[in-house]
Backbone atoms as SQL, in Angstrom:
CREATE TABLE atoms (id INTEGER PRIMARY KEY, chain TEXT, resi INTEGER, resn TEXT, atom TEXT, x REAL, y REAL, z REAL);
INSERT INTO atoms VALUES
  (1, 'A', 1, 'UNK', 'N', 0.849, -1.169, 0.000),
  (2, 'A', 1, 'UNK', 'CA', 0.000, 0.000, 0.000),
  (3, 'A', 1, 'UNK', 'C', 0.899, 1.237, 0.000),
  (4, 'A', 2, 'UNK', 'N', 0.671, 2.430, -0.672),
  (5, 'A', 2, 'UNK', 'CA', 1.460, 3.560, -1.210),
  (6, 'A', 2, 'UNK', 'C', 0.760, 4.382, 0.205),
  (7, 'A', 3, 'UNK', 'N', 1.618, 5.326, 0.184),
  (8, 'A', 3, 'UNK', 'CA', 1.970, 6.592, 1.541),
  (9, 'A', 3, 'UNK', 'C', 0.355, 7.156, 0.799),
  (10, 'A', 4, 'UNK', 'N', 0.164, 7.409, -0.435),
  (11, 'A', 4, 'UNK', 'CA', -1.114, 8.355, -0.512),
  (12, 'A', 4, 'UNK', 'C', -2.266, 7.486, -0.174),
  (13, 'A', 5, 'UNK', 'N', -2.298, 5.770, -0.260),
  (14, 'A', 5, 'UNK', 'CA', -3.401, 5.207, -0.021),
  (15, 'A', 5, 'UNK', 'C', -3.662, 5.277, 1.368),
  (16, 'A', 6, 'UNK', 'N', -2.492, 4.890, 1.858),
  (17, 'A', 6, 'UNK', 'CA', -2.661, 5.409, 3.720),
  (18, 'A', 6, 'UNK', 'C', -3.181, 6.323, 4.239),
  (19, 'A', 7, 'UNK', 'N', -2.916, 7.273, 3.343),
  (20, 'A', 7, 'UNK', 'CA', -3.310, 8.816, 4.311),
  (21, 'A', 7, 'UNK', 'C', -4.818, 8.924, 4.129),
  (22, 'A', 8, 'UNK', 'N', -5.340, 8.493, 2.595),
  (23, 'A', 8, 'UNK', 'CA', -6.560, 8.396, 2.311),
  (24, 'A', 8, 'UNK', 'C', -7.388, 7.819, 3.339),
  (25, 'A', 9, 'UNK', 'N', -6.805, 6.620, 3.663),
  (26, 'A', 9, 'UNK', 'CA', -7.144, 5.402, 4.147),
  (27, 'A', 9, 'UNK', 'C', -7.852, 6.000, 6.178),
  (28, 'A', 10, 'UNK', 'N', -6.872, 7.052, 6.249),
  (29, 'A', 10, 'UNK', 'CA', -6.604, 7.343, 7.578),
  (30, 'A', 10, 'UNK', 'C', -7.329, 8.782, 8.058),
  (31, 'A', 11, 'UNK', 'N', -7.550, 9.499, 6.752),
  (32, 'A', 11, 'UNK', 'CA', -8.970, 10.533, 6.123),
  (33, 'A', 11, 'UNK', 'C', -9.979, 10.054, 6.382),
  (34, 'A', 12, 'UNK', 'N', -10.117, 8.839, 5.351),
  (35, 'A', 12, 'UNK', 'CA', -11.701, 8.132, 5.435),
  (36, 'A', 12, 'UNK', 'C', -11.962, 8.178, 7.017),
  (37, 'A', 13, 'UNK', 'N', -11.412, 7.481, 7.836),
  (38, 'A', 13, 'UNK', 'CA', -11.191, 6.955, 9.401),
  (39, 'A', 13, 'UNK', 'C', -11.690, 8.143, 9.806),
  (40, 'A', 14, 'UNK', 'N', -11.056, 9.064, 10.122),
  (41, 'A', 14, 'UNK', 'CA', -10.831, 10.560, 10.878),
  (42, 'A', 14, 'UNK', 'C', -12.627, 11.000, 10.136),
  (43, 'A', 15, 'UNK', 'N', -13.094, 11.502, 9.544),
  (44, 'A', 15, 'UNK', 'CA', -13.840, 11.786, 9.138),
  (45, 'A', 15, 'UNK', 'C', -15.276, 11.288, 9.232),
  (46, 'A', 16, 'UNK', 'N', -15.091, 9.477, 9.402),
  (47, 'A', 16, 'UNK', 'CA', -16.238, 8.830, 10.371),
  (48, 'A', 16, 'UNK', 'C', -16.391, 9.023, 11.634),
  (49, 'A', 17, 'UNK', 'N', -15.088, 9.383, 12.063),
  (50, 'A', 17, 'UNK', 'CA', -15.550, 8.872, 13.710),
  (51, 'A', 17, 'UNK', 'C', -15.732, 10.552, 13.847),
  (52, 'A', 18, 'UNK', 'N', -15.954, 11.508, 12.890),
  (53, 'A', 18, 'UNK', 'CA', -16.703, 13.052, 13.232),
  (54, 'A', 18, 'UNK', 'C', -17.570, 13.312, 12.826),
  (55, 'A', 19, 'UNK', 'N', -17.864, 12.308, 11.803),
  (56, 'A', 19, 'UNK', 'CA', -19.393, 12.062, 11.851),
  (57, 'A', 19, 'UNK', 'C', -20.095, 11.165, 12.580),
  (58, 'A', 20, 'UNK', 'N', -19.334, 10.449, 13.071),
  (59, 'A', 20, 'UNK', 'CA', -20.282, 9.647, 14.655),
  (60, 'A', 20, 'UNK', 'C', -19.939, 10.487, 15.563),
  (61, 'A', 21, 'UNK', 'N', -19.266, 11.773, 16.387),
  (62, 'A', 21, 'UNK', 'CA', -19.380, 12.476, 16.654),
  (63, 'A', 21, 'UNK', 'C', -20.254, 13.116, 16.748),
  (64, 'A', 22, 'UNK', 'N', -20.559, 14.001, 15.551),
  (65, 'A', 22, 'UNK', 'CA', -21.396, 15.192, 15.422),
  (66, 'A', 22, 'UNK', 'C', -22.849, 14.312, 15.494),
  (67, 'A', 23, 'UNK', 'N', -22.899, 13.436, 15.267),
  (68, 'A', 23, 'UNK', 'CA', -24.405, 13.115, 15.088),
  (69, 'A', 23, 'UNK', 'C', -24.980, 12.695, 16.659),
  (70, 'A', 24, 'UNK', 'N', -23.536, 12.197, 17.348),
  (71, 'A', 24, 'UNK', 'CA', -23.792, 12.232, 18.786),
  (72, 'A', 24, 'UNK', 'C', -24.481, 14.182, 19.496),
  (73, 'A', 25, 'UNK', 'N', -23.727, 14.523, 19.243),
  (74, 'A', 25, 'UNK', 'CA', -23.690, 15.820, 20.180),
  (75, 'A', 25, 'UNK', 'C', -24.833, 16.338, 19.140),
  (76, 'A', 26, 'UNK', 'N', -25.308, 16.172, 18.228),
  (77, 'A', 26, 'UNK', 'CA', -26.846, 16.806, 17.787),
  (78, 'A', 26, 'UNK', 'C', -27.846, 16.256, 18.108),
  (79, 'A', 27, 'UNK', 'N', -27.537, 14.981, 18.693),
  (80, 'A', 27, 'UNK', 'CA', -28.655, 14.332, 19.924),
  (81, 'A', 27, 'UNK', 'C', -28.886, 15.065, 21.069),
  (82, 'A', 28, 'UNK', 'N', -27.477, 15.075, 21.758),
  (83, 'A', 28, 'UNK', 'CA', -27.335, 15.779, 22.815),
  (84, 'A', 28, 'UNK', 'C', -28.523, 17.219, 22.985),
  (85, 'A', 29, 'UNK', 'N', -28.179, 17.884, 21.813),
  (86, 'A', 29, 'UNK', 'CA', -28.140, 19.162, 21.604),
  (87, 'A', 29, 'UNK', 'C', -29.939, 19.280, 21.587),
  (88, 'A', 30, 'UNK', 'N', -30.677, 18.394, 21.204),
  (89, 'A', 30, 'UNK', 'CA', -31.938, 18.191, 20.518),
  (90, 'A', 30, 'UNK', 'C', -32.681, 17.751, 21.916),
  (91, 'A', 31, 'UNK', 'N', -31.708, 16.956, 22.859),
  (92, 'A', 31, 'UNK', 'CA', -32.535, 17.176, 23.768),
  (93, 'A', 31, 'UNK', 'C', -32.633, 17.885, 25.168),
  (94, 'A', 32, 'UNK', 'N', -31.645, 18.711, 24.904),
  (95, 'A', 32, 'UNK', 'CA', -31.457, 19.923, 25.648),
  (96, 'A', 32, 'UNK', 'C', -32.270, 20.770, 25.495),
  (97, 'A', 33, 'UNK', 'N', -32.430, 21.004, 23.703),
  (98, 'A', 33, 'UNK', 'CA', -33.625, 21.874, 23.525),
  (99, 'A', 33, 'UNK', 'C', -34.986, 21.448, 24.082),
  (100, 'A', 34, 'UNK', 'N', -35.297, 20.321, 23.493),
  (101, 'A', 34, 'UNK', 'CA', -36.724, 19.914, 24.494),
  (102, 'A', 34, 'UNK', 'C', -36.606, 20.338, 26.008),
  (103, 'A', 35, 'UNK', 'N', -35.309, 19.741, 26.957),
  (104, 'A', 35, 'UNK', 'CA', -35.698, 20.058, 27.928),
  (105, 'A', 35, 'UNK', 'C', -35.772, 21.979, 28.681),
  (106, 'A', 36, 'UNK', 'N', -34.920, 22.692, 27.808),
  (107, 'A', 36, 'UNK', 'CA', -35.317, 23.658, 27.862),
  (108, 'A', 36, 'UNK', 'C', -36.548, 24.575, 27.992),
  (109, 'A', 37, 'UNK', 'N', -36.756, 24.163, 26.822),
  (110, 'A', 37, 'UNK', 'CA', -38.531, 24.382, 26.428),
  (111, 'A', 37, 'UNK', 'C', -39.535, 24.363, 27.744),
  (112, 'A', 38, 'UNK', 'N', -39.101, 22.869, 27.991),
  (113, 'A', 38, 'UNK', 'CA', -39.916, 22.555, 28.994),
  (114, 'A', 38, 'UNK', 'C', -40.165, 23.188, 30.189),
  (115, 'A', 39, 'UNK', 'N', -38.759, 23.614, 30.675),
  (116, 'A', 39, 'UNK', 'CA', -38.548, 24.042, 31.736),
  (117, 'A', 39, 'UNK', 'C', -39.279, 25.931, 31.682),
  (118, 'A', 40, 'UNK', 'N', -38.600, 26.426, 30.617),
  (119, 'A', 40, 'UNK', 'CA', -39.328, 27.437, 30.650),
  (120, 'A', 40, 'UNK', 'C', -40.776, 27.924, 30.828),
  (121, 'A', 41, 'UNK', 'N', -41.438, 26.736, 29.972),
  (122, 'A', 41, 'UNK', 'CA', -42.809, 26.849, 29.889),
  (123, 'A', 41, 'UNK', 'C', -42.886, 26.753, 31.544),
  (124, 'A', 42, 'UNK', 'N', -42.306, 25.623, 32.560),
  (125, 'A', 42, 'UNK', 'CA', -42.788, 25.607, 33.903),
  (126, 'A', 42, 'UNK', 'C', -42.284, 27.134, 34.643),
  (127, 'A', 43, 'UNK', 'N', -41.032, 27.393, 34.029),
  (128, 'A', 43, 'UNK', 'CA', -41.328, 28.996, 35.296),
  (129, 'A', 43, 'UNK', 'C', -41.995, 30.082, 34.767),
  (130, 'A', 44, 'UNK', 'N', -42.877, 30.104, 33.383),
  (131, 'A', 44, 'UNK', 'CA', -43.779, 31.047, 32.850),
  (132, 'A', 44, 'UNK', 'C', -44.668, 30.457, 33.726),
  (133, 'A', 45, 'UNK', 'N', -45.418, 29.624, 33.754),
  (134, 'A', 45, 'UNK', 'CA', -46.276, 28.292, 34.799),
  (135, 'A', 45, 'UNK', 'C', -46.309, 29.311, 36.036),
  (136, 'A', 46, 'UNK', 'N', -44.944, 29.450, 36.734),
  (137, 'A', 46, 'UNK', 'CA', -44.783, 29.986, 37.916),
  (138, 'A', 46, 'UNK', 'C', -44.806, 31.347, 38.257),
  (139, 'A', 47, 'UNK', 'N', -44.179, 31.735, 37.251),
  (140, 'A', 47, 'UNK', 'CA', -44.351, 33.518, 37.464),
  (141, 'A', 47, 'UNK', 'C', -46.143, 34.052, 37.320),
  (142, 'A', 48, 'UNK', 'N', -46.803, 33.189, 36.935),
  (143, 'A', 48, 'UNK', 'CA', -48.003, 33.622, 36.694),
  (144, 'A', 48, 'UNK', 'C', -48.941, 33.384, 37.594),
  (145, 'A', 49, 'UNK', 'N', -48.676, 32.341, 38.600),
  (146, 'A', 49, 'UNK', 'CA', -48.745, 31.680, 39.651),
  (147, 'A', 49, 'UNK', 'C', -48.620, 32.614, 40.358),
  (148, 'A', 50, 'UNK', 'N', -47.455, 33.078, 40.867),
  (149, 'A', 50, 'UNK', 'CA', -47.001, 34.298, 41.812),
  (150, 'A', 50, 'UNK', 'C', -47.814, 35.388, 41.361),
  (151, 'A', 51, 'UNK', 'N', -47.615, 35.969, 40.078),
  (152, 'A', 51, 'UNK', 'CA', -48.492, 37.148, 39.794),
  (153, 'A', 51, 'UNK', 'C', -49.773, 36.736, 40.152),
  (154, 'A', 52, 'UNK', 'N', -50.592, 35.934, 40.457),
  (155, 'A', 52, 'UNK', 'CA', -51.786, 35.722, 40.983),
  (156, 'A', 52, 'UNK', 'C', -52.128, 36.070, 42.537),
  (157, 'A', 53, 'UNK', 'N', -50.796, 34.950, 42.770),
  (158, 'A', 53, 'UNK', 'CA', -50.653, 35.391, 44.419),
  (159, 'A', 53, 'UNK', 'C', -50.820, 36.520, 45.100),
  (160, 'A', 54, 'UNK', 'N', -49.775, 37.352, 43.992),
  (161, 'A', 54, 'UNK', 'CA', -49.209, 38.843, 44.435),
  (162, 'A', 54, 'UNK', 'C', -50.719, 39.799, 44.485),
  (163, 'A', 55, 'UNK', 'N', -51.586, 39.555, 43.116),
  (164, 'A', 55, 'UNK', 'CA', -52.707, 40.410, 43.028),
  (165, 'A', 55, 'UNK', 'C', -53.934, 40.037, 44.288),
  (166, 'A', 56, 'UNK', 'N', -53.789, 38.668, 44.861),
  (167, 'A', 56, 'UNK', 'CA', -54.639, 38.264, 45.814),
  (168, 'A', 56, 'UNK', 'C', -54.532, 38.799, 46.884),
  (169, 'A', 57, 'UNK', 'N', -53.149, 38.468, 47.320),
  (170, 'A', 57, 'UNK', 'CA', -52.530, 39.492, 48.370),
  (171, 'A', 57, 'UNK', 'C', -52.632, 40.786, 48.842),
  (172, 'A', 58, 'UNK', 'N', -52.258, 41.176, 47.385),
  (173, 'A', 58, 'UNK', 'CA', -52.556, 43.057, 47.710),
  (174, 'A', 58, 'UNK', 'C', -53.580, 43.262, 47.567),
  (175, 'A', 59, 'UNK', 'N', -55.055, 42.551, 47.138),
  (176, 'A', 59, 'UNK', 'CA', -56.003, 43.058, 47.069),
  (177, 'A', 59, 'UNK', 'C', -56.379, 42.663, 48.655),
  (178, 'A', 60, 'UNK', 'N', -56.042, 41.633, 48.998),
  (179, 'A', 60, 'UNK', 'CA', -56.786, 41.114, 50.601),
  (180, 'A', 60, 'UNK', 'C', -55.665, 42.512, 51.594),
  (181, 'A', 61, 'UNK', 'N', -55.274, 43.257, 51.188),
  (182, 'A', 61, 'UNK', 'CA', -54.796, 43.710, 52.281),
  (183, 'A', 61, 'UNK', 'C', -55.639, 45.165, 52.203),
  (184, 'A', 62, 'UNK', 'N', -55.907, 45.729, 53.246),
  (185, 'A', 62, 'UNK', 'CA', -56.651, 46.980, 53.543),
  (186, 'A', 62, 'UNK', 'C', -55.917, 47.804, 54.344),
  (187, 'A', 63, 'UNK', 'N', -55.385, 49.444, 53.953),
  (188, 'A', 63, 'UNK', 'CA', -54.918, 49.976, 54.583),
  (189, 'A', 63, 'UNK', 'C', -55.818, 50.787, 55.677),
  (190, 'A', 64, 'UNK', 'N', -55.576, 50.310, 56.820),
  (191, 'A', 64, 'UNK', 'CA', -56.139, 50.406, 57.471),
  (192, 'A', 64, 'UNK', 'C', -55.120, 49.625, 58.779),
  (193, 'A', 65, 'UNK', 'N', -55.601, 50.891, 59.711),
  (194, 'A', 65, 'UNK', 'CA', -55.255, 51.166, 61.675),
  (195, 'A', 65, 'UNK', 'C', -55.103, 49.657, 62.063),
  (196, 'A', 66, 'UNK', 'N', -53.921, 49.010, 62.817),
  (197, 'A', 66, 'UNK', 'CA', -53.862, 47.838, 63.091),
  (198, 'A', 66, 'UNK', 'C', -54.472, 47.696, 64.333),
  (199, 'A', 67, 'UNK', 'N', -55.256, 46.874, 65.158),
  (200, 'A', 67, 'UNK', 'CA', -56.192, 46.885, 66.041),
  (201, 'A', 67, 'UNK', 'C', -55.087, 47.573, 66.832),
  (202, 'A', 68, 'UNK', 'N', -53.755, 47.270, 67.698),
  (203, 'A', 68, 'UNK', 'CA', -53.248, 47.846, 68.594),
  (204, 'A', 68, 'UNK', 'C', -53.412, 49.242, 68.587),
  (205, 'A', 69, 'UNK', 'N', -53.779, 50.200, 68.076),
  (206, 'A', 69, 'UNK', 'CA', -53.541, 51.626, 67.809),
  (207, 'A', 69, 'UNK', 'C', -55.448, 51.979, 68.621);
């Protein structure tokens, strides 16, 4: 086998295992995004939650003389 079939030979090689690579870490990547997603949607979930709280709250409160006075 000639020095150029080798190198070819050793190209081909190098070039699979970065495409079994990349196809790894665009898994990765794909489900990061899902879990992202997800997560966001739960603290929009939550902030809206709280903003509920918050409007319940301040509406149940009355300014007004605390009995001690």
């Amino acid at each position: 086998m000639s020095n150029t079939e080798q190198t070819l030979i050793d190209l081909q090689t190098q070039v699979a295992f970065q495409e079994d690579t990349i196809d790894q870490l665009n898994e990765v990547v794909s489900e990061q995004d899902v879990r992202i997603r997800m997560l966001e949607k739960k603290i929009m979930s939550f902030y809206q939650e709280f903003q509920q709280l918050n409007e319940t709250i301040s509406n149940d409160v009355v300014d007004t003389r605390p009995p001690h006075y």
